[in-house]
N, C-alpha and C positions, 0 to 999 in steps of 0.2 A: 504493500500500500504506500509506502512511503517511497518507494523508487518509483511509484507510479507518479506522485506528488511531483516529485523530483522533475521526475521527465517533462511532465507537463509544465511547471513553471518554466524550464529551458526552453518549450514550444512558446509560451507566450510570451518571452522576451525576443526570442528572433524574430516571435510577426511583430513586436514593437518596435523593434530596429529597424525591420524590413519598412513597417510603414511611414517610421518619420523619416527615415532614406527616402523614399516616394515623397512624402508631401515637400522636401527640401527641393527634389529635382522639379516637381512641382511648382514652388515658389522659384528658384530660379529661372524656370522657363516662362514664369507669367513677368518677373524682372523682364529678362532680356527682352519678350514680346512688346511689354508697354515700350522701352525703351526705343527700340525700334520704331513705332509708330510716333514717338515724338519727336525721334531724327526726322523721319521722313514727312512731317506737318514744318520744322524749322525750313526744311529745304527746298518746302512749299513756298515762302516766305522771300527767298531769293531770286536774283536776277539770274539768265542763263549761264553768266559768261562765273558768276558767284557761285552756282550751286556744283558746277563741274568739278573746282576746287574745293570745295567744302565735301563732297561725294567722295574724293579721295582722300580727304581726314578722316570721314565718319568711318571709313571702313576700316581704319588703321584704326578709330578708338572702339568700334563695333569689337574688333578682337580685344582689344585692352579691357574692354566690361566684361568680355565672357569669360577671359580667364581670370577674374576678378573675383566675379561668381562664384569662380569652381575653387578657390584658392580656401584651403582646412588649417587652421592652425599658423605657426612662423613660419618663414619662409625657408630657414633652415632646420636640420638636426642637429641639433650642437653637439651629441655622443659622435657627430660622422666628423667633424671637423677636425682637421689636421694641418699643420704647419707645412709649408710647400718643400718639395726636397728640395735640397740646395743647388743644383744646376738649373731648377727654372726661374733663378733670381740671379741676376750676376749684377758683382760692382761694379760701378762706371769702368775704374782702373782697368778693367779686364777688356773692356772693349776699346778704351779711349786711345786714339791713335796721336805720335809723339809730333809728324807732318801730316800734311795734304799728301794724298794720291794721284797718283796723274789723270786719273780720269771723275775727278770730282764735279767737273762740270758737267759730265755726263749722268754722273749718279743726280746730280741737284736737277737736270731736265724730267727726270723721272718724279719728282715731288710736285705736290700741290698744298699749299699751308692750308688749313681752314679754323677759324675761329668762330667760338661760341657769343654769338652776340645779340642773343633774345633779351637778354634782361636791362630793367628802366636803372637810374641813378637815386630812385626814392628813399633808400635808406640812407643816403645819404645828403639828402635834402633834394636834390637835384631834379628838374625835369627833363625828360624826352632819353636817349639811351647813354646807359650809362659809361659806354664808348667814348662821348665827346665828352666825358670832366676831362679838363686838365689836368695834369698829373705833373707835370716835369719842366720847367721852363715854358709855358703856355702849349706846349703839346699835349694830346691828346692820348688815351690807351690807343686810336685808331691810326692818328700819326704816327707814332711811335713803332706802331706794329707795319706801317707802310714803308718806311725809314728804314728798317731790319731786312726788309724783304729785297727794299730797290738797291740795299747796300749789296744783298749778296748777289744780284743778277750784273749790278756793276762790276763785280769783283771779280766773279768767276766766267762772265759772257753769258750767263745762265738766265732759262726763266721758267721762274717759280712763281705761281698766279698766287692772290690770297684768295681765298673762298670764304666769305660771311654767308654764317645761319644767322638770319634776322630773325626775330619774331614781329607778331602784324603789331607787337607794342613800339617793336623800333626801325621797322622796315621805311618807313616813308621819312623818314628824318633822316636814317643813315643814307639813303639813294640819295635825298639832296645834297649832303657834304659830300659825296663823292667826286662831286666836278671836281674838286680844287686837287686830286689828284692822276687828272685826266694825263696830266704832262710828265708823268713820273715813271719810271721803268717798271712797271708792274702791272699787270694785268690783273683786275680785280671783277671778280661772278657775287654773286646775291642770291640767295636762295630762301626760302621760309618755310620755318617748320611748321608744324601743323597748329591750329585752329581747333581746340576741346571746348565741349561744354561744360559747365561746373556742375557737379550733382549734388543735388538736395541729401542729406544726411539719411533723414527721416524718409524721404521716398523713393529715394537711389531713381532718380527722376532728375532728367536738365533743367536748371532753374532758369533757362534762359527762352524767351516769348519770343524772339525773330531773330533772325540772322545778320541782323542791322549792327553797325557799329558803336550806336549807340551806347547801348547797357554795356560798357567794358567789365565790367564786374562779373558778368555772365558765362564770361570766356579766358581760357588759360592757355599757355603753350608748355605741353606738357614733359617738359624737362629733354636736355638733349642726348638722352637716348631713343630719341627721335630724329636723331641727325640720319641715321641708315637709310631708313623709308622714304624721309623728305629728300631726300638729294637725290634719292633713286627715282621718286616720284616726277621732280621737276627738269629729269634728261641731264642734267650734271654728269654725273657717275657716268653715261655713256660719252660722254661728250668728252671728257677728260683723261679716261681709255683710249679714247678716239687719238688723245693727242700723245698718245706714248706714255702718260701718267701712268705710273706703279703703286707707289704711296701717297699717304694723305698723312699727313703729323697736324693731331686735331690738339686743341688746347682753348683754356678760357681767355678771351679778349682783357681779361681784367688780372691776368698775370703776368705779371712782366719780366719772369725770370724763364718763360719758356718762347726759346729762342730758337732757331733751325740749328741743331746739334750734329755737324759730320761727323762725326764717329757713332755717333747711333746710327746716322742715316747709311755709310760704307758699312756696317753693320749685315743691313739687312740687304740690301743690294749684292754682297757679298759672299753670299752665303750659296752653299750649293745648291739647285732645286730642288733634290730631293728633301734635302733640311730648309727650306727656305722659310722664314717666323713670319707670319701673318697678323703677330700683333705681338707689340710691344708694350709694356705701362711704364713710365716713369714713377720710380716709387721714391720716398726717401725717408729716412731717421725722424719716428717720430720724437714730439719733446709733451711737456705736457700740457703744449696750447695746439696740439693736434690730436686731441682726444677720440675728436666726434667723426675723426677723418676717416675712411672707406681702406680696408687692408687687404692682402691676396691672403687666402688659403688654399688648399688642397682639399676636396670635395666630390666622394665618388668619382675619385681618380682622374678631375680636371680642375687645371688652374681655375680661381673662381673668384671673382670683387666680394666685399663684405661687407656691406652697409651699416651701417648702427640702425638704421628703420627695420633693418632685416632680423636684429639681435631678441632675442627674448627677454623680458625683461629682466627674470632672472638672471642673467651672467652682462647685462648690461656695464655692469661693473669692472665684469673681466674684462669687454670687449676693449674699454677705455685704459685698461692697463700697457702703462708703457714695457713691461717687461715683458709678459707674452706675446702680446702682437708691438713688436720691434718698429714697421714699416705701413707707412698710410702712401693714397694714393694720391698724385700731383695730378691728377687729370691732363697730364701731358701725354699722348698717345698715337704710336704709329702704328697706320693700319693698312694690313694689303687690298688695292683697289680691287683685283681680278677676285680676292675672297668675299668681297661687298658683295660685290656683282652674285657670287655662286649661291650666297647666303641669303638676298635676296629674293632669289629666281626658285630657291626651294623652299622661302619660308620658313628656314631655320633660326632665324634670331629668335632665340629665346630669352626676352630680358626678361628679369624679375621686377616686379609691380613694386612701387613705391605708391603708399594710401599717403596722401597729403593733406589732413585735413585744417580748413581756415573759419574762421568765423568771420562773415561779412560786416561790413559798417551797421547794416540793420539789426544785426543781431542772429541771421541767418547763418545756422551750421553747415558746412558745406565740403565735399570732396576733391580731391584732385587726384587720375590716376596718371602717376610720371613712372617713367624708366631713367637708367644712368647710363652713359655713353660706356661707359669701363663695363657692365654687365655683363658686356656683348665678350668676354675675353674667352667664356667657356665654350664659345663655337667658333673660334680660331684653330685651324692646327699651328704648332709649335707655337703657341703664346708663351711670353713669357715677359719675365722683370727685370727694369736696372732700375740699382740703386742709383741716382745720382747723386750729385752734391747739394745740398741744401741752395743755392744760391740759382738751382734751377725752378722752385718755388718760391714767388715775391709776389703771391697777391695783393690787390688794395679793396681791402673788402670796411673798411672803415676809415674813419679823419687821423686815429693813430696810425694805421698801414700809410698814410698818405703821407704823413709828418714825415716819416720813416724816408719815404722815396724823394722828400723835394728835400731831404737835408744832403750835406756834405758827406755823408756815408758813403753812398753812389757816387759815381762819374758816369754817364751820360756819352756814349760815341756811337755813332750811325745808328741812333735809336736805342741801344741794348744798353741798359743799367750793370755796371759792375760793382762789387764794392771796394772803398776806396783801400789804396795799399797800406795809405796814413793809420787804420785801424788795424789795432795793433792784434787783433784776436776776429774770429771769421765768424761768431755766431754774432746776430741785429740784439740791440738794446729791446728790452722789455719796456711797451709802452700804453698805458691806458689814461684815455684823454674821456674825458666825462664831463654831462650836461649839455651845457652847452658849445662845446667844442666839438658833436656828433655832428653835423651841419657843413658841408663846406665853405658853405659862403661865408656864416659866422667863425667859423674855423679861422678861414683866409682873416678875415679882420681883424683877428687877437694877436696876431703877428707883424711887427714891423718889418722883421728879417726875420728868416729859419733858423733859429740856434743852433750854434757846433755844438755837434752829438758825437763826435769822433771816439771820444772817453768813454761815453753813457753807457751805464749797465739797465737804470733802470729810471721810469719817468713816470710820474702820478698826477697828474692837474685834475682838481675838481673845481668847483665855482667863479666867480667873476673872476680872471686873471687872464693876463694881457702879458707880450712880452715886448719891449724894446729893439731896437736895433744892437745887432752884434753882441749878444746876447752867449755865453757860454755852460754848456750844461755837462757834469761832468758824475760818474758814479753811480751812486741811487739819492736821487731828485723828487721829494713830496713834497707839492705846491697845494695846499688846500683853502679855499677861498667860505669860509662856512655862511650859512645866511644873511644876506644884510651887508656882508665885510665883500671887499676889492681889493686883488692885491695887484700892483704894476712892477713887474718887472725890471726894471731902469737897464736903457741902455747901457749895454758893455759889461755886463752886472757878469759874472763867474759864482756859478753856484757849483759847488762839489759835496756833496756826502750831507746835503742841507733838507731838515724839513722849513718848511717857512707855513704860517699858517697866522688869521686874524689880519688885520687889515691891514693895508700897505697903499696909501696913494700917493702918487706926481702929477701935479697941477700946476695946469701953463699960468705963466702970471705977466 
């Protein structure tokens, strides 16, 4: 009697598995279905030459929703995760060559630069993309990066196109400043990635009513691992094969330490076909203001990116350990063109979903599904890592990264930032600028001149403080300006190993 019990309770847990398995596949087919019918009511909404273009998003995010849907739990197994063997990471040394090659203007015809240039300047006060802040003696991330490119097609007889991923945030602004480099040795293309609707939390529904440019709030460009699809989408990718192009070295527009590296590039060129590496990552030493930064592991026996969105929350802790994971990823990346091509053509990009969620100005909870360009490393054959040197990493993703790049640190030659020889040690000063120093514009204004930072270990400004001309900062430097109090800086002032804090004014008289 009681193994009869038995039994039976074991029948009626599998038809209760069996039937919430049903109604889930259920609920997700009635998702996907609604979804669809409000793509295809937006698209209603559009002009012909609009909805052509948008017809080719939707179907790129059409797959992003369904594997969306089908996705159980993290995205990894953290029991499965292992540390890469040591031949799929090598140190720069290992590749870095002592001269040039004789035939390096033939390797550099085979390249195409392309930069990531979807995103606005709003965090850091700025309108329209965040390409055109000034960074560096009134240049530009996009001067700068045209400077780099015309220097080496000068140098070597070579041409290297750039290739900008716009987004529809920053594509009509960036086309206008492009005249001014109409006369410049560089061939420069435009491309834009795709065009997402934002999904409602609560309805997993587009919260977006037309296809109008209007509601920008309605709409996202979902992160560029999306660069594969959009460039194959808009004839690039054939067109650039077309012209003998091999490789593509992608990187963000807003880093200015990822430069066209020949010895990466004779690298891959190099190499036998049968070993030939179809992707490369620049990785480098993390420290612990690269916590949150994206790592390689070994993963069911293929090199693989790591996200921290990917992480459980449980070992979220380890993930950010600098002792275990050593190496985060610089988003600097060579990739072989003819394996775009193959990987598109069979639909094997397999990127892992990044869930992005924002809360709107109304108050509305809302979705965003992105991918990461580094994702794509586990459907490359022979992917693999170099470490480089730290100083191939220089983002400006804040008013301190900025402080950092427009001071004496760097020298500044045919566009490419170095740092200076005058510092006497290779790692940048630690620097957090607060309040009101987030801002550029207010930024720029609290400075008469860039203080020598040559010395600087470490820099603290918080509240009303302003600095002088010629101006010296030396050590560890904590300026705090508390409520109410202003402190001025006085020209020519030498601060070393100094807090200064409570008021401090100079007043013209």
């Amino acid at each position: 009697r009681l193994k009869y019990i038995m039994n039976l309770n074991k029948n009626v847990i599998k038809l209760i598995i069996k039937s919430m398995t049903e109604f889930q596949e259920k609920l997700r087919q009635q998702h996907e279905e609604s979804m669809h019918r409000e793509l295809e009511a937006l698209l209603a909404t559009a002009n012909e030459a609009e909805a052509e273009i948008s017809r080719k998003d939707f179907d790129g995010f059409k797959k992003l929703f369904h594997r969306f849907l089908q996705v159980k739990g993290p995205a990894v197994d953290w029991a499965k995760i292992n540390r890469p063997p040591e031949d799929s990471i090598w140190p720069y040394e290992r590749i870095r060559m002592d001269g040039l090659p004789d035939d390096v203007t033939a390797s550099l015809n085979k390249l195409a630069v392309v930069k990531l240039n979807g995103g606005l300047g709003t965090s850091m006060g700025c309108k329209g993309p965040k390409s055109l802040i000034s960074v560096r003696n009134e240049n530009t991330f996009l001067d700068l990066t045209v400077q780099q490119i015309e220097h080496l097609n000068k140098t070597f007889d070579a041409d290297v196109p750039l290739v900008l991923m716009n987004s529809f945030n920053t594509d009509e602004d960036t086309k206008k400043i492009l005249q001014k480099y109409k006369h410049h040795r560089v061939h420069i293309h435009t491309f834009n990635q795709s065009r997402y609707p934002r999904i409602n939390k609560e309805s997993l529904l587009p919260i977006a009513a037309s296809m109008g440019r209007g509601d920008g709030e309605a709409w996202y460009p979902p992160g560029h691992g999306d660069v594969y699809a959009s460039f194959a989408n808009c004839g690039l990718l054939d067109r650039l094969l077309a012209e003998g192009k091999e490789y593509i070295f992608v990187s963000n527009i807003d880093n200015l330490g990822a430069t066209v590296d020949l010895s990466i590039l004779q690298h891959l060129v190099s190499r036998p076909a049968d070993r030939r590496c179809e992707f490369i990552m620049e990785v480098t030493d993390k420290t612990r203001a690269d916590v949150k930064g994206g790592t390689l592991i070994q993963y069911e026996d293929r090199l693989r990116l790591l996200e921290i969105a990917q992480v459980p929350k449980a070992h979220a802790d380890e993930f950010k350990s600098v002792t275990k994971f050593k190496i985060f990823n610089t988003n600097n990346l060579w990739i072989s063109l003819p394996a775009v091509k193959r990987l598109q053509e069979k639909n094997a990009m397999d990127l892992e979903i990044i869930v992005n969620p924002k809360t709107l100005d109304g108050g509305l909870n809302v979705i965003q599904l992105e991918t990461a360009v580094g994702a794509a490393i586990k459907s490359f054959n022979n992917a693999m890592g170099v470490n480089v040197p730290r100083s191939r990493f220089l983002p400006v993703k804040t008013s301190s990264d900025l402080l950092l790049v427009m001071s004496n640190l760097y020298s500044m030659d045919a566009g490419s930032l170095t740092m200076s020889k005058r510092r006497e040690f290779p790692s940048t000063p630690h620097v957090k600028l607060g309040g009101s120093f987030t801002k550029v514009q207010e930024f720029l204004s609290r400075f008469e001149s860039i203080p020598d930072m040559l010395e600087l270990d470490h820099l603290t400004v918080s509240g009303d403080v302003t600095f002088g001309k010629n101006v010296s900062l030396k050590g560890t430097v904590i300026i705090i300006a508390n409520h109410g109090d202003r402190i001025d800086i006085p020209a020519g002032a030498m601060l070393e190993n100094k807090i200064v804090s409570g008021n401090l004014r100079i007043l013209d008289h």
